[in-house]
C-alpha positions as CSV (number, residue, x, y, z in Angstrom):
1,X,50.8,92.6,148.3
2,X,49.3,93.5,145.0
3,X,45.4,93.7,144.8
4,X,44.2,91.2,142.0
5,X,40.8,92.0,142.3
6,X,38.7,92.4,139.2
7,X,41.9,90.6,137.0
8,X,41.0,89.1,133.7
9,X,42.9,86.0,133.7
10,X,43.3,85.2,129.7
11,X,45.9,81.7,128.4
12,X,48.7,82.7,126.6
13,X,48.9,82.0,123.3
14,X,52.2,80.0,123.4
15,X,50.8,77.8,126.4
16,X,51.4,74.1,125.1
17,X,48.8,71.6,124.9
18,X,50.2,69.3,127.3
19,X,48.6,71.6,129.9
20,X,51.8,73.3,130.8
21,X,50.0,76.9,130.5
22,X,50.6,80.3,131.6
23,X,47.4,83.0,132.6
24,X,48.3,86.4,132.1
25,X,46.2,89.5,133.5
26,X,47.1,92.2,131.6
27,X,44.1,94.8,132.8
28,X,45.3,96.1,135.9
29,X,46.4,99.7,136.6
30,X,50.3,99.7,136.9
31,X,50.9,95.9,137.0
32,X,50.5,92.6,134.6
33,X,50.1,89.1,136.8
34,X,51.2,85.6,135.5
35,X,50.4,82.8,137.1
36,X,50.1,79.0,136.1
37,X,46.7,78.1,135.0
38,X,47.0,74.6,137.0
39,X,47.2,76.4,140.6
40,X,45.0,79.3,140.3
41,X,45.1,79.4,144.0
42,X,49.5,79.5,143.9
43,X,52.0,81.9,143.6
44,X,51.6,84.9,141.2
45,X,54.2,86.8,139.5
46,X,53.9,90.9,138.5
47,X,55.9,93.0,136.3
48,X,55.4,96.6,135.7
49,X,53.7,97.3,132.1
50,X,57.4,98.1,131.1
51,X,59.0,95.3,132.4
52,X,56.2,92.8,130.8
53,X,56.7,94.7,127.3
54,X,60.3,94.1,127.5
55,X,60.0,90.5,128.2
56,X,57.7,89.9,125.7
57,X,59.6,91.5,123.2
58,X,62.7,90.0,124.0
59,X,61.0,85.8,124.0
60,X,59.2,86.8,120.8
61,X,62.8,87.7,119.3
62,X,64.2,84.9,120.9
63,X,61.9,82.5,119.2
């Protein structure tokens, strides 16, 4: 289990305004955390720094 103390939860930028939104914590040592901003409590997702880069990269080319 990853530690998620101290994570600064921050909405992405391409969260829609329906409320379908995703929180990203991108300050953590070694690891970046998603999770949906509706169930704060729920299920979280981590990439390594590389892996979130790559994803990133790839949507923004995507879009």
């Amino acid at each position: 289990m990853i530690d998620l103390t101290g994570a600064a939860w921050r909405k992405s930028t391409r969260s829609g305004a329906q409320g379908n939104c995703v929180e990203v914590a991108d300050n953590l040592q070694g690891v970046v955390a998603v999770r949906d901003s509706k169930d704060k409590q729920g299920p979280t997702l981590a990439f390594s720094p590389t892996a979130w880069v790559a994803f990133v990269t790839s949507t923004k080319v995507g879009s």
